[in-house]
N, C-alpha and C positions, 0 to 999 in steps of 0.2 A: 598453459596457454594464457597469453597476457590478455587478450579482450574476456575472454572468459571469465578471468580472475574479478577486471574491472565490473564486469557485469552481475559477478555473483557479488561483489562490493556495494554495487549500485543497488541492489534488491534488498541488498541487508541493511543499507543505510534506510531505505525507503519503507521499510519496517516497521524501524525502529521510530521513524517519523510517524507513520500509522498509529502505534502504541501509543507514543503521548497525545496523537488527535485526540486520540477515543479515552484518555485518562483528563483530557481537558475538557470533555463535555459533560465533567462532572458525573457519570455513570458509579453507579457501583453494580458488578456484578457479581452475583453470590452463586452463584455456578458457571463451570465453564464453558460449556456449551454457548450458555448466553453471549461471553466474549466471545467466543467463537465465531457465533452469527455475524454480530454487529460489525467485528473484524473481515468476514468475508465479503460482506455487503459494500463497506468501504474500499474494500480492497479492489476490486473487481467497478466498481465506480473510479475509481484511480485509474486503472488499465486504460477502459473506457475512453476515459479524458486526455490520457497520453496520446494514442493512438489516434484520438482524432487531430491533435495538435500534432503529431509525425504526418496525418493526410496532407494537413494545412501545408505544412512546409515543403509538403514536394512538390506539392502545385506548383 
């Protein structure tokens, strides 16, 4: 399925843009879990922010 595709695209780009946020804020994390946290925390603040910008635009 082509929107599918585009979509599993979009989340894997939007990932991998995640990673280097959180490798740019200078962190070093020496267990994973730790990345893990920090990762979900942002991730989920990302959703967040989308979703209100998708509210916006149907107005």
């Amino acid at each position: 399925n082509f929107t599918e595709d585009n979509r599993t695209q979009g989340i894997m780009e939007k990932s991998q843009w995640d990673l280097k946020r959180i490798r740019l804020q200078r962190r070093q994390f020496s267990r994973l879990d730790d990345f893990v946290r920090v990762y979900q925390k942002m991730h989920e603040a990302l959703l967040l922010e989308y979703g209100d910008t998708e509210r916006c635009r149907k107005k």
